[in-house]
mmCIF entry with sequence, helices, sheets and N, C-alpha, C, O atoms, coordinates in Angstrom:
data_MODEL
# 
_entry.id   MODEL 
# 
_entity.id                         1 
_entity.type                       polymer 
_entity.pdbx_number_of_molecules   1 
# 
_entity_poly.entity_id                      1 
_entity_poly.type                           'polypeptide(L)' 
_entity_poly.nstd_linkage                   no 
_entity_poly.nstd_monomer                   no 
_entity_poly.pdbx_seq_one_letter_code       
;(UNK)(UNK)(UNK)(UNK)(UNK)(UNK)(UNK)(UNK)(UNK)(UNK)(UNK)(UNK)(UNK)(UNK)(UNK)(UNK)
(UNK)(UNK)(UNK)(UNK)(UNK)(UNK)(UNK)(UNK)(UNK)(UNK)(UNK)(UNK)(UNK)(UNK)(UNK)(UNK)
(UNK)(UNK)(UNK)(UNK)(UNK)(UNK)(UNK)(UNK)(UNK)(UNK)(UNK)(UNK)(UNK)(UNK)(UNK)(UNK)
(UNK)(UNK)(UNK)(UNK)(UNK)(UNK)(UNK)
;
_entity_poly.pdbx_seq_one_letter_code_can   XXXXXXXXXXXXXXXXXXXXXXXXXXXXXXXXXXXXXXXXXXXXXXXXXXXXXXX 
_entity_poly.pdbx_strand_id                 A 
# 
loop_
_entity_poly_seq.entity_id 
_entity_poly_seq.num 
_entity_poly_seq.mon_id 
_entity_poly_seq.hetero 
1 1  UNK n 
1 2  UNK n 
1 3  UNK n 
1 4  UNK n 
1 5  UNK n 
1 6  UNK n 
1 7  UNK n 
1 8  UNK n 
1 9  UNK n 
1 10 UNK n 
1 11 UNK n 
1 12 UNK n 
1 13 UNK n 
1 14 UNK n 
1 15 UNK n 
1 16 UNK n 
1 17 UNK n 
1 18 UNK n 
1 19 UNK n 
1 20 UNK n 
1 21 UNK n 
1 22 UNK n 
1 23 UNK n 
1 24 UNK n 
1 25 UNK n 
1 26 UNK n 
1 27 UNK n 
1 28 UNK n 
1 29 UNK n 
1 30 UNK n 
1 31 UNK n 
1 32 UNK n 
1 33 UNK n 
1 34 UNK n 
1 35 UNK n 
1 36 UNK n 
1 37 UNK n 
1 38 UNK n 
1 39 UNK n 
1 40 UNK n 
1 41 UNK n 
1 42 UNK n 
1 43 UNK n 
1 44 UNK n 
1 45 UNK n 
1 46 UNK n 
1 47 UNK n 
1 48 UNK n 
1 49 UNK n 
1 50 UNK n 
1 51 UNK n 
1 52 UNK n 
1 53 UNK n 
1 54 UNK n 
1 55 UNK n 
# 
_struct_asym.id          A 
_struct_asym.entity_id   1 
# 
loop_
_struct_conf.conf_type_id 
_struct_conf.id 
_struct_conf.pdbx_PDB_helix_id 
_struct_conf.beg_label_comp_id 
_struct_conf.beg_label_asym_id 
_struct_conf.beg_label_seq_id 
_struct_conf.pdbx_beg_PDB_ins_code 
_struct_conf.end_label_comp_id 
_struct_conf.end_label_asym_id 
_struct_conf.end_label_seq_id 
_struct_conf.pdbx_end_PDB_ins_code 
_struct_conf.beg_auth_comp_id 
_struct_conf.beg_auth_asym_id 
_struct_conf.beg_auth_seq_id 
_struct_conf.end_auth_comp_id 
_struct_conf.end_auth_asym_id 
_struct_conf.end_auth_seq_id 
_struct_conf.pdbx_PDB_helix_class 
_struct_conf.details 
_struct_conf.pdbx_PDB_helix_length 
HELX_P HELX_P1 AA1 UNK A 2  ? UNK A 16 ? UNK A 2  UNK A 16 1 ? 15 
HELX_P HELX_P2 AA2 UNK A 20 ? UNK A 48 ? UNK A 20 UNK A 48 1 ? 29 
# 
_struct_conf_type.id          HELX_P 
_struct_conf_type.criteria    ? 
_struct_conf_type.reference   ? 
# 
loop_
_atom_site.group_PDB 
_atom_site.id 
_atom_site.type_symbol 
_atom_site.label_atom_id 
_atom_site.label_alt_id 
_atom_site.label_comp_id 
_atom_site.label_asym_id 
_atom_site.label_entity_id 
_atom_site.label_seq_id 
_atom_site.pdbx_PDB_ins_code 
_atom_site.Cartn_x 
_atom_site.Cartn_y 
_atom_site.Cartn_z 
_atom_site.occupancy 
_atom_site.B_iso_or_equiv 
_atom_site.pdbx_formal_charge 
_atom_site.auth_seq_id 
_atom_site.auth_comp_id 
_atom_site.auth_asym_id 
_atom_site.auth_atom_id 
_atom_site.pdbx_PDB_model_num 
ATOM 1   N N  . UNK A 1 1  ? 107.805 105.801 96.411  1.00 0.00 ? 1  UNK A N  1 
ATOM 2   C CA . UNK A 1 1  ? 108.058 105.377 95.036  1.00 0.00 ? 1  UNK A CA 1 
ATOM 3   C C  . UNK A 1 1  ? 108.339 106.584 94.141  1.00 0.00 ? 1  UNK A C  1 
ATOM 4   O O  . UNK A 1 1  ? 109.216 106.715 93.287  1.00 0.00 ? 1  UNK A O  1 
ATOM 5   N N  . UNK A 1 2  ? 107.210 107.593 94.609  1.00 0.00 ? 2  UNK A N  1 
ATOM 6   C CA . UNK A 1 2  ? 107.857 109.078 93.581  1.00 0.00 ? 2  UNK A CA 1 
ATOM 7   C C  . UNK A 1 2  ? 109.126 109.561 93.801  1.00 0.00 ? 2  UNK A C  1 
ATOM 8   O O  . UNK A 1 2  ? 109.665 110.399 93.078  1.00 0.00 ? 2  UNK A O  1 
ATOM 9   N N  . UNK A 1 3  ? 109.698 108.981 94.927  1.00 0.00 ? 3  UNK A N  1 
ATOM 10  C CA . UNK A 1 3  ? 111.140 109.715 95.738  1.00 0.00 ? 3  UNK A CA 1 
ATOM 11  C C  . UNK A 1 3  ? 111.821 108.911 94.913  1.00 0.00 ? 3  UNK A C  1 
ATOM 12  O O  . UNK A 1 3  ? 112.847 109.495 94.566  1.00 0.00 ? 3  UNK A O  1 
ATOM 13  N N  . UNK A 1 4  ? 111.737 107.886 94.454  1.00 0.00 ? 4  UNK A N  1 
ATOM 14  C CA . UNK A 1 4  ? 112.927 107.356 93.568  1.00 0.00 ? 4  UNK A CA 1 
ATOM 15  C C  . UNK A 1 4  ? 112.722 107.422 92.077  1.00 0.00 ? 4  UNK A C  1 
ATOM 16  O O  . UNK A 1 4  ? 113.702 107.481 91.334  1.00 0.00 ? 4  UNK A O  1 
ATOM 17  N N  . UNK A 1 5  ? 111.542 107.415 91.624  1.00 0.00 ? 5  UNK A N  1 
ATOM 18  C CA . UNK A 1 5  ? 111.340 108.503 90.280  1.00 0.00 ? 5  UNK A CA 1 
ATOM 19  C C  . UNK A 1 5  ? 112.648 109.714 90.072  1.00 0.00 ? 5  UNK A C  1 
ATOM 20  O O  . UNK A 1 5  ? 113.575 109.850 89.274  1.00 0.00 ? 5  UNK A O  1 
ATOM 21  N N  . UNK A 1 6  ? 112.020 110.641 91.527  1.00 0.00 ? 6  UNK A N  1 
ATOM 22  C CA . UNK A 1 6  ? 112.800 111.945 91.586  1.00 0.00 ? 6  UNK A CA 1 
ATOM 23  C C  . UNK A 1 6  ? 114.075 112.311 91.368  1.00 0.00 ? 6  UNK A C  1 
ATOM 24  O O  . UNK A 1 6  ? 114.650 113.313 90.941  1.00 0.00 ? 6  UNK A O  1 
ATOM 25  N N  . UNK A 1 7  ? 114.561 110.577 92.023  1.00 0.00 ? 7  UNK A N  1 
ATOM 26  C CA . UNK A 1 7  ? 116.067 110.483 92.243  1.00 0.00 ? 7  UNK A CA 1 
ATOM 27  C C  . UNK A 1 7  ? 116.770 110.386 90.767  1.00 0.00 ? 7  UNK A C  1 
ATOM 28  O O  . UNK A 1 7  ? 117.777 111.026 90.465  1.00 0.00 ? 7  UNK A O  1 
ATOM 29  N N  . UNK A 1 8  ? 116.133 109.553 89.960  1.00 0.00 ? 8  UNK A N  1 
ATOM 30  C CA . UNK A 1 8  ? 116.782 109.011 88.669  1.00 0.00 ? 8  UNK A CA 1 
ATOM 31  C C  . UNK A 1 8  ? 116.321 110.074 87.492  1.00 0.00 ? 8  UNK A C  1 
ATOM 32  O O  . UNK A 1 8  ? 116.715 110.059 86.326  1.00 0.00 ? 8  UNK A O  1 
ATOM 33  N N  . UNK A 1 9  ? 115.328 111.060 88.126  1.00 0.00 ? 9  UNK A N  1 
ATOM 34  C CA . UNK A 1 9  ? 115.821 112.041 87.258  1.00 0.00 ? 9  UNK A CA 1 
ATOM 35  C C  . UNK A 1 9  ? 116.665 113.187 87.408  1.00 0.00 ? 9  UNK A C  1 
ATOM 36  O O  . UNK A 1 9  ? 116.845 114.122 86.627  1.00 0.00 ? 9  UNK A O  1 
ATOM 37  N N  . UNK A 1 10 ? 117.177 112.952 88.598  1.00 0.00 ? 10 UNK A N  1 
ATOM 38  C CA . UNK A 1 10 ? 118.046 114.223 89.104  1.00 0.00 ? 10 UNK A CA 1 
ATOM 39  C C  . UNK A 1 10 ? 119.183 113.948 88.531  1.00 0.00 ? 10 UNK A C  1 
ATOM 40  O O  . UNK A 1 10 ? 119.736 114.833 87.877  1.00 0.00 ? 10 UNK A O  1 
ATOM 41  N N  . UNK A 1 11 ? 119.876 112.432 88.681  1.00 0.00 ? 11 UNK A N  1 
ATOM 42  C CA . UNK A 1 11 ? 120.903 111.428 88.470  1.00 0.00 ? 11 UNK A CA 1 
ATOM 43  C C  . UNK A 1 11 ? 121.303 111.866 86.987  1.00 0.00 ? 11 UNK A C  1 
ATOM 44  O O  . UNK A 1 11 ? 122.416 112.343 86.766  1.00 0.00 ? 11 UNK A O  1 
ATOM 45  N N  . UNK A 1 12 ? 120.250 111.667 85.874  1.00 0.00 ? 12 UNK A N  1 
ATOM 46  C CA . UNK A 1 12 ? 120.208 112.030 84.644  1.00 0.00 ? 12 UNK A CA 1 
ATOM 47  C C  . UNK A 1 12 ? 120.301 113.363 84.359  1.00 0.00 ? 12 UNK A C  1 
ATOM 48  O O  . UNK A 1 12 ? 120.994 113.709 83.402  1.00 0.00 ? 12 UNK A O  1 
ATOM 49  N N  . UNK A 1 13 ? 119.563 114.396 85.207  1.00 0.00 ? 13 UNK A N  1 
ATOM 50  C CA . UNK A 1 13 ? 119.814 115.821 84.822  1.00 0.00 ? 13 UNK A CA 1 
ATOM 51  C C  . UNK A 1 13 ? 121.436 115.570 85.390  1.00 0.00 ? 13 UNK A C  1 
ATOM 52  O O  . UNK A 1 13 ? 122.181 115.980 84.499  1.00 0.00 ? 13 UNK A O  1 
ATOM 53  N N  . UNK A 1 14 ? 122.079 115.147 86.322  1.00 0.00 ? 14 UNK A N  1 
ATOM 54  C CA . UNK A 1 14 ? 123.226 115.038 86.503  1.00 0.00 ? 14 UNK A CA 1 
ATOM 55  C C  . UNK A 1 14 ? 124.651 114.822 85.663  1.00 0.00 ? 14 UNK A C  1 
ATOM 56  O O  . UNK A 1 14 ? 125.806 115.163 85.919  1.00 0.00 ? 14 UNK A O  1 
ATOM 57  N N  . UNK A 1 15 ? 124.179 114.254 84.782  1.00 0.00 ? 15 UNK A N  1 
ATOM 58  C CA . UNK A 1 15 ? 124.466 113.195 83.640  1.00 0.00 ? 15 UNK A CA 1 
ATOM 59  C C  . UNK A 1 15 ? 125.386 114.377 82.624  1.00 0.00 ? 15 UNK A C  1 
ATOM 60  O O  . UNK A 1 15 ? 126.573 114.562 82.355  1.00 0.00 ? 15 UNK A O  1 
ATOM 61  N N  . UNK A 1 16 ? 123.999 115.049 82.249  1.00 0.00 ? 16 UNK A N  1 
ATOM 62  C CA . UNK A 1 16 ? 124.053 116.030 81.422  1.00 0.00 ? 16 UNK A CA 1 
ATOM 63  C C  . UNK A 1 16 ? 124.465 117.335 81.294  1.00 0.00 ? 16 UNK A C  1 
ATOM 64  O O  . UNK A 1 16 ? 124.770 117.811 80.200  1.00 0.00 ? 16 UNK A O  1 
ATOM 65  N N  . UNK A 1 17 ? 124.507 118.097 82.573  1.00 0.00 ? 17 UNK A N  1 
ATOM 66  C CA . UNK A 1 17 ? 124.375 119.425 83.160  1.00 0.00 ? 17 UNK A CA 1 
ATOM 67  C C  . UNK A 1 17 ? 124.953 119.775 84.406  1.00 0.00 ? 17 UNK A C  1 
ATOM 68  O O  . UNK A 1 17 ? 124.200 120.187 85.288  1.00 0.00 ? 17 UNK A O  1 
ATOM 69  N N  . UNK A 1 18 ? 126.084 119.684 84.604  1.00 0.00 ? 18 UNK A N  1 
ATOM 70  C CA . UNK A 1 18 ? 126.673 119.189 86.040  1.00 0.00 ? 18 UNK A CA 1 
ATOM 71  C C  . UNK A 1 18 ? 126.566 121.081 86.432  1.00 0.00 ? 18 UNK A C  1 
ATOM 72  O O  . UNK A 1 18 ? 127.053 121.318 87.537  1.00 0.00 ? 18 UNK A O  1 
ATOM 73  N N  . UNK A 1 19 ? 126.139 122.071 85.854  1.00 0.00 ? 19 UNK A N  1 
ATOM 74  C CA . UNK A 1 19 ? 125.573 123.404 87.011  1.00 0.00 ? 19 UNK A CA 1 
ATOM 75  C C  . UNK A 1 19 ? 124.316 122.802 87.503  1.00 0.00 ? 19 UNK A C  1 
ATOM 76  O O  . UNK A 1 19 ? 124.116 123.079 88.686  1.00 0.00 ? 19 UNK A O  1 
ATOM 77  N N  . UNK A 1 20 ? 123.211 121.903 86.839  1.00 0.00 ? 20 UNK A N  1 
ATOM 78  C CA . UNK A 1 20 ? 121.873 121.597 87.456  1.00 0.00 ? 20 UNK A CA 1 
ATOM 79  C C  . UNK A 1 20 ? 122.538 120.949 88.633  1.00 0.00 ? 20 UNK A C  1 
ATOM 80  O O  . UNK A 1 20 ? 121.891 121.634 89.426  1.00 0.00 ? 20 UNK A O  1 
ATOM 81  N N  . UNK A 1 21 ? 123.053 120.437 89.179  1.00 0.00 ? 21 UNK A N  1 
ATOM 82  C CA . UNK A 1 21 ? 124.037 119.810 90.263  1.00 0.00 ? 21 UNK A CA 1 
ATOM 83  C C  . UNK A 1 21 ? 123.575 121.135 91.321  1.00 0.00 ? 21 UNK A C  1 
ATOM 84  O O  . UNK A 1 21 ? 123.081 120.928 92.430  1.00 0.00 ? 21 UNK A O  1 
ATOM 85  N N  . UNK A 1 22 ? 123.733 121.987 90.976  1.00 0.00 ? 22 UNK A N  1 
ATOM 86  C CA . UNK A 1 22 ? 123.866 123.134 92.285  1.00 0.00 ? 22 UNK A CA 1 
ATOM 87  C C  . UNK A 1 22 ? 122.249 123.797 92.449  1.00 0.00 ? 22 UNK A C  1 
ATOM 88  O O  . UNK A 1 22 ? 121.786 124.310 93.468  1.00 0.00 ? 22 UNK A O  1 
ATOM 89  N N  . UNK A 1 23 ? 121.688 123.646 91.364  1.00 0.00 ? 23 UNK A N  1 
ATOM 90  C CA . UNK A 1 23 ? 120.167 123.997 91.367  1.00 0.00 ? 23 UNK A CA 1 
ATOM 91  C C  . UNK A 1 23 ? 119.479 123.078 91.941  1.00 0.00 ? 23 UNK A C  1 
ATOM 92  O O  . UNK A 1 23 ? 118.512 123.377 92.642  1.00 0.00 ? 23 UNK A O  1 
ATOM 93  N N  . UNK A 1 24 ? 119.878 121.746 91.731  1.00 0.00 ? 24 UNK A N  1 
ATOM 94  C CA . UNK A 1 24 ? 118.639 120.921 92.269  1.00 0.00 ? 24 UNK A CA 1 
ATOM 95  C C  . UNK A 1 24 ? 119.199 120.954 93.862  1.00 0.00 ? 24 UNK A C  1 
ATOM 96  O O  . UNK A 1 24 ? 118.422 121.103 94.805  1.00 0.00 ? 24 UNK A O  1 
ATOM 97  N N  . UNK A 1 25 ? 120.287 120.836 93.988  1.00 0.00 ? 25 UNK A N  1 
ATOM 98  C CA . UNK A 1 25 ? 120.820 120.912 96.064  1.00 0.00 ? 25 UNK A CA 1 
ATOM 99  C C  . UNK A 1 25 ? 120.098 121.756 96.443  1.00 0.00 ? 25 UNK A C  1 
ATOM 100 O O  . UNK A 1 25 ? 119.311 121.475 97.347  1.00 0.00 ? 25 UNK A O  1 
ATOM 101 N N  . UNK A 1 26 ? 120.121 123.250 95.810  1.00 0.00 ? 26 UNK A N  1 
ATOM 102 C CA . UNK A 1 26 ? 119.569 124.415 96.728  1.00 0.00 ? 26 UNK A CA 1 
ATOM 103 C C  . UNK A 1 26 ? 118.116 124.233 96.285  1.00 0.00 ? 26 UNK A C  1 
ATOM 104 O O  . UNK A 1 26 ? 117.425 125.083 96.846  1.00 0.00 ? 26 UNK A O  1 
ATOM 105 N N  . UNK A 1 27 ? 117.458 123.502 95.548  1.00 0.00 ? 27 UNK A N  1 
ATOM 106 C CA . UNK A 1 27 ? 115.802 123.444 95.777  1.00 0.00 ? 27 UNK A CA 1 
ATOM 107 C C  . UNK A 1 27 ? 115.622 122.437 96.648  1.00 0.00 ? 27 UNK A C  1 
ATOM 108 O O  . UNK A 1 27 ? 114.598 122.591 97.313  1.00 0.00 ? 27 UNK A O  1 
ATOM 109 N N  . UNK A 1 28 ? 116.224 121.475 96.892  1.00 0.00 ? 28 UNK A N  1 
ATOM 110 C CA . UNK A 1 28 ? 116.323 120.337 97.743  1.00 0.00 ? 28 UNK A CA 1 
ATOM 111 C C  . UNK A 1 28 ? 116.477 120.692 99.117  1.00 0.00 ? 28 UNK A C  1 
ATOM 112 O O  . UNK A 1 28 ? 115.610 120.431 99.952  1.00 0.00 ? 28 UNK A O  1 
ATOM 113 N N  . UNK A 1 29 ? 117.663 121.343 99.414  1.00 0.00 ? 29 UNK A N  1 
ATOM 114 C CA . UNK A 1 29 ? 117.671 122.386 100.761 1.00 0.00 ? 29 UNK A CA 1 
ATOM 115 C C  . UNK A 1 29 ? 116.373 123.213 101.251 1.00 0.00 ? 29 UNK A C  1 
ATOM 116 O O  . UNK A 1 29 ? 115.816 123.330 102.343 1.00 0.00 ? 29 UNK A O  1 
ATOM 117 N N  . UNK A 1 30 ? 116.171 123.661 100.140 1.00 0.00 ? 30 UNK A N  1 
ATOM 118 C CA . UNK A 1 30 ? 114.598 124.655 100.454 1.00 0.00 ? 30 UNK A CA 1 
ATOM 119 C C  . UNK A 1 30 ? 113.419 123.671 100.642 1.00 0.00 ? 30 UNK A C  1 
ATOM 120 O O  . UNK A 1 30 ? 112.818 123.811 101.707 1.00 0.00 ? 30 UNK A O  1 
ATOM 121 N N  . UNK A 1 31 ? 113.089 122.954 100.026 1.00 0.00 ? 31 UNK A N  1 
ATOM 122 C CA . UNK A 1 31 ? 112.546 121.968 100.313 1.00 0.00 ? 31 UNK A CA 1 
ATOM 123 C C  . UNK A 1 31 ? 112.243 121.237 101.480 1.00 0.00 ? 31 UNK A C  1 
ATOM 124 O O  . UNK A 1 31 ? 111.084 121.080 101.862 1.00 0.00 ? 31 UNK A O  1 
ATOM 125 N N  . UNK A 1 32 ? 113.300 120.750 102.107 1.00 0.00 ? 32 UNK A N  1 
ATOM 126 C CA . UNK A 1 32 ? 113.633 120.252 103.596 1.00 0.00 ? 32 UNK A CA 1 
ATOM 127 C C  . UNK A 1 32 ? 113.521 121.331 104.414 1.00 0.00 ? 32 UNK A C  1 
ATOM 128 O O  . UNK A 1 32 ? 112.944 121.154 105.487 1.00 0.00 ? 32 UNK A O  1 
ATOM 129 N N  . UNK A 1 33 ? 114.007 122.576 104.107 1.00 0.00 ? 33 UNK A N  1 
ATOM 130 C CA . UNK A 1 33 ? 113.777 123.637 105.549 1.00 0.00 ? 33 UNK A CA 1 
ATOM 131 C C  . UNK A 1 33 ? 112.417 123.987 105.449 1.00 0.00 ? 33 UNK A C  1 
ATOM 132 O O  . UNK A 1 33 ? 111.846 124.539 106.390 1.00 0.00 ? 33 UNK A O  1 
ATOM 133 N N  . UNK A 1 34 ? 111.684 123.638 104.091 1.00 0.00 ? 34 UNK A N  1 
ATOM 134 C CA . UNK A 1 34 ? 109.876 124.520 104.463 1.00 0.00 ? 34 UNK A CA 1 
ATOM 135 C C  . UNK A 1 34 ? 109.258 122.663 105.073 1.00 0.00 ? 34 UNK A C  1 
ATOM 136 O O  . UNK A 1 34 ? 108.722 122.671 106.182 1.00 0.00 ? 34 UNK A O  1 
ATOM 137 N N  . UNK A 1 35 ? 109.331 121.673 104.567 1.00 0.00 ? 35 UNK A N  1 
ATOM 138 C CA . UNK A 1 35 ? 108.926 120.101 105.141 1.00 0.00 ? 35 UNK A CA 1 
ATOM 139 C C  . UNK A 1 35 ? 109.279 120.641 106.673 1.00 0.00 ? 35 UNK A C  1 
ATOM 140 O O  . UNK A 1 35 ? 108.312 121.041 107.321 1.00 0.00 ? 35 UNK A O  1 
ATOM 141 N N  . UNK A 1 36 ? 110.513 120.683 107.269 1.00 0.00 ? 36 UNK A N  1 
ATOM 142 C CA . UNK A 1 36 ? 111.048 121.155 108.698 1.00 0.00 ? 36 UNK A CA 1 
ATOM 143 C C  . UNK A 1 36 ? 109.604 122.367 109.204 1.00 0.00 ? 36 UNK A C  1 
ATOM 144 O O  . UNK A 1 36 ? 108.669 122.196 109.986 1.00 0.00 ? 36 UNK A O  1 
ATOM 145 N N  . UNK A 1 37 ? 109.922 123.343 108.501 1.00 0.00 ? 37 UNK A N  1 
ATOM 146 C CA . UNK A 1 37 ? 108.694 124.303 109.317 1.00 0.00 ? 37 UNK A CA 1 
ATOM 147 C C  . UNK A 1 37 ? 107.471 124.108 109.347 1.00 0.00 ? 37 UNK A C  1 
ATOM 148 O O  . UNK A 1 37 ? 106.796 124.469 110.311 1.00 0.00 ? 37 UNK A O  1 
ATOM 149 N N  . UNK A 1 38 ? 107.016 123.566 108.407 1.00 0.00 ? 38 UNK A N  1 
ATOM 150 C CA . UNK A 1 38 ? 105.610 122.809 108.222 1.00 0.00 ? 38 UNK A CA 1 
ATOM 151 C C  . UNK A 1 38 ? 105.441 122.053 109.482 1.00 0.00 ? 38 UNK A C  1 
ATOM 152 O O  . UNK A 1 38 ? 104.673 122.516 110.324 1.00 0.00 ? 38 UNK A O  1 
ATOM 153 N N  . UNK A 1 39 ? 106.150 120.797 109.743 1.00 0.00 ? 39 UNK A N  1 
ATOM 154 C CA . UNK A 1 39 ? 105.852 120.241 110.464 1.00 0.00 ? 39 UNK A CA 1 
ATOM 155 C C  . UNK A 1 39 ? 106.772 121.297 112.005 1.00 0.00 ? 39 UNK A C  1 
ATOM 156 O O  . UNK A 1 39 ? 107.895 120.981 111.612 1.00 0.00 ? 39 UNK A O  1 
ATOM 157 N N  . UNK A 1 40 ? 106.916 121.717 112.607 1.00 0.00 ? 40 UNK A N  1 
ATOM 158 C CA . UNK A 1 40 ? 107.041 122.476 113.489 1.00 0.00 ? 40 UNK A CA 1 
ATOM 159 C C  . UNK A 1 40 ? 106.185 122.945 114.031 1.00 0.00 ? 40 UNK A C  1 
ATOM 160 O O  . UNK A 1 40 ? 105.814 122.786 115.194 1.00 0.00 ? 40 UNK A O  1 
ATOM 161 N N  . UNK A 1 41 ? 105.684 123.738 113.017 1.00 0.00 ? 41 UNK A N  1 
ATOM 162 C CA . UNK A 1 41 ? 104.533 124.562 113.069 1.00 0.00 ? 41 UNK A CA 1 
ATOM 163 C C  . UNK A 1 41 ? 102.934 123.411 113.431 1.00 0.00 ? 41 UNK A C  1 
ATOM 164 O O  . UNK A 1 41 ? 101.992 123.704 114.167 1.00 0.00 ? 41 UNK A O  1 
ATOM 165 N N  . UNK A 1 42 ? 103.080 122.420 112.808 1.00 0.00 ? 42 UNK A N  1 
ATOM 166 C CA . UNK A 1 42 ? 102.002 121.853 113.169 1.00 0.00 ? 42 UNK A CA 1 
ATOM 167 C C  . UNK A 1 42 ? 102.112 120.941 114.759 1.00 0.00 ? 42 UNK A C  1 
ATOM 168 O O  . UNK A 1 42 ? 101.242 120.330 115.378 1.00 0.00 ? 42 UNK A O  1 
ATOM 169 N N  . UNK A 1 43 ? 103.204 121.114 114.979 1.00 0.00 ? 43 UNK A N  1 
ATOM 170 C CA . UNK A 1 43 ? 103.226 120.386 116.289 1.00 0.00 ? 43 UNK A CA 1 
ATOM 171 C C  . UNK A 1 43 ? 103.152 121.514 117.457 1.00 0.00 ? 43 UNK A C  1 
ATOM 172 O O  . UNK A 1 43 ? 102.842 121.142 118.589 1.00 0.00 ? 43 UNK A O  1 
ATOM 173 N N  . UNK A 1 44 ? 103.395 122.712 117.237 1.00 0.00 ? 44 UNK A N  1 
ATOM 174 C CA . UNK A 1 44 ? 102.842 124.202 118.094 1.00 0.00 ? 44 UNK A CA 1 
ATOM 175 C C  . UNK A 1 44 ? 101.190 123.908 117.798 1.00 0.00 ? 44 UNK A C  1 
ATOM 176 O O  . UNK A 1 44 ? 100.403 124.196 118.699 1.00 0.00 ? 44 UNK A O  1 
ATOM 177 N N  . UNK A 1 45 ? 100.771 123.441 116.769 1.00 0.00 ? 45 UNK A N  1 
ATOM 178 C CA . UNK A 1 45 ? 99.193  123.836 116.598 1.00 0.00 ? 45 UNK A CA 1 
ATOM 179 C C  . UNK A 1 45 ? 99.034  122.591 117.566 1.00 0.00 ? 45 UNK A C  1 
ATOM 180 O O  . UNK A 1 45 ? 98.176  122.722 118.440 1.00 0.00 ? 45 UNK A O  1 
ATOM 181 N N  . UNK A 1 46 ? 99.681  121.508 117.535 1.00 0.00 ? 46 UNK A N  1 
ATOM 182 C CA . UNK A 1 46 ? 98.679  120.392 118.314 1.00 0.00 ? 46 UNK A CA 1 
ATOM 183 C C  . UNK A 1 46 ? 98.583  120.105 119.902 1.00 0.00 ? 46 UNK A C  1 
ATOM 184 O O  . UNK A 1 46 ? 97.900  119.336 120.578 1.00 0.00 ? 46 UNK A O  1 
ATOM 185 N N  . UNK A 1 47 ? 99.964  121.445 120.305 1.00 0.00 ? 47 UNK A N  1 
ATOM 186 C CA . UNK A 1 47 ? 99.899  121.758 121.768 1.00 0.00 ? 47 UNK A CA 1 
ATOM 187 C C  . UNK A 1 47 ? 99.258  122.096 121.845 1.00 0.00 ? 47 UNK A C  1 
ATOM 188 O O  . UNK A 1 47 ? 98.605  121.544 122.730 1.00 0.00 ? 47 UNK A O  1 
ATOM 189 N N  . UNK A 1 48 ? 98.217  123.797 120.930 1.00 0.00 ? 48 UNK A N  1 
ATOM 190 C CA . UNK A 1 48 ? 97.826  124.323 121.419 1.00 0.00 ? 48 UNK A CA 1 
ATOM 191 C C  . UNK A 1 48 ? 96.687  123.961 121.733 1.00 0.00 ? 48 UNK A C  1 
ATOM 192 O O  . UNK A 1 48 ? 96.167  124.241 122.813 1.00 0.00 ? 48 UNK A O  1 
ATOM 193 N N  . UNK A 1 49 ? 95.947  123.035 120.482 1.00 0.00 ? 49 UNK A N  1 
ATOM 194 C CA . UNK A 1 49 ? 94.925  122.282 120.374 1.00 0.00 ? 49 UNK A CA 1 
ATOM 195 C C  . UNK A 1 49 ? 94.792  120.945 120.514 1.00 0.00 ? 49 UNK A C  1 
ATOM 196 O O  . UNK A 1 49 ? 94.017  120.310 119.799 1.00 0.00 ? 49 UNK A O  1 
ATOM 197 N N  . UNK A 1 50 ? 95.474  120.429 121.374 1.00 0.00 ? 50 UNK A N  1 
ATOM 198 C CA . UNK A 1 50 ? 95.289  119.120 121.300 1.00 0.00 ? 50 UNK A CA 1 
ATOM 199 C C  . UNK A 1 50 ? 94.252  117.933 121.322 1.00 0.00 ? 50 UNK A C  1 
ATOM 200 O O  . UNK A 1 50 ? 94.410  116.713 121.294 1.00 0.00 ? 50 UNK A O  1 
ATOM 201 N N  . UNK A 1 51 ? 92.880  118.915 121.395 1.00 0.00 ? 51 UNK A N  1 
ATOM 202 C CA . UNK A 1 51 ? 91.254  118.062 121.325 1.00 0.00 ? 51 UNK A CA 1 
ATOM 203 C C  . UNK A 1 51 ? 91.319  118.091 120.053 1.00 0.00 ? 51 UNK A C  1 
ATOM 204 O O  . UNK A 1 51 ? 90.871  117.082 119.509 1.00 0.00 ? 51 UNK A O  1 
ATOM 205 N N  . UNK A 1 52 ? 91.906  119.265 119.070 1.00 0.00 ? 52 UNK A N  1 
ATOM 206 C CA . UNK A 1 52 ? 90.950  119.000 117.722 1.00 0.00 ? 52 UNK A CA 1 
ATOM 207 C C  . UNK A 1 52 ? 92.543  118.876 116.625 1.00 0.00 ? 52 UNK A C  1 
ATOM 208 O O  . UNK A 1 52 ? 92.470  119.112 115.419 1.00 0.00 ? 52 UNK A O  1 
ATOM 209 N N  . UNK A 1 53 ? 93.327  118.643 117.026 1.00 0.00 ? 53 UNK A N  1 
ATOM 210 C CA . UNK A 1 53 ? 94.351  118.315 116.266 1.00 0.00 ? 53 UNK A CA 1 
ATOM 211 C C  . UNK A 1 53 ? 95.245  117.222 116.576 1.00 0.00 ? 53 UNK A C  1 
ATOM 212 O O  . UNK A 1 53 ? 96.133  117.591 117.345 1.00 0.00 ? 53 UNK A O  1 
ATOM 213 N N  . UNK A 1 54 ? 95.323  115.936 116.228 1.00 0.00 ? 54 UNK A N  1 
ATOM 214 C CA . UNK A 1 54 ? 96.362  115.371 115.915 1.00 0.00 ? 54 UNK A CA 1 
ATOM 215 C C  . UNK A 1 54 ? 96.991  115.010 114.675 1.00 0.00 ? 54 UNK A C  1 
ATOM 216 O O  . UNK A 1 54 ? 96.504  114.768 113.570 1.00 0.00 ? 54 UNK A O  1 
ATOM 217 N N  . UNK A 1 55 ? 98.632  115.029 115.250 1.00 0.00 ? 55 UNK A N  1 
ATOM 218 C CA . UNK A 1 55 ? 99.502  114.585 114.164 1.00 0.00 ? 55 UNK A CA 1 
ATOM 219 C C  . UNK A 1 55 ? 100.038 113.104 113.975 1.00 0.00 ? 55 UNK A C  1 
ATOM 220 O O  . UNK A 1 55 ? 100.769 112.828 113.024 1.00 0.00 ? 55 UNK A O  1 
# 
């Protein structure tokens, strides 16, 4: 539900500011590649540990 909050205010900064157009992609990009390593990284931890970690 916050993901579509997020959306309709991006839509609107869109509206208004079409350089925020290129700011919000590249925080959005960054975003998804640290979500991506996060979970990477936690699936190396749950090989290593797999008694005391699941995902």
């Amino acid at each position: 539900m916050a993901f579509i909050y997020w959306l309709a205010i991006t839509f609107s900064v869109f509206n208004h500011d079409p350089f925020a157009q290129i700011t919000v992609l590249i925080y959005f990009c960054m975003a998804s590649v640290a979500l991506l390593l996060v979970v990477d990284r936690a699936k190396e931890f749950q090989s290593s540990y797999p008694q005391s970690f699941t995902l």
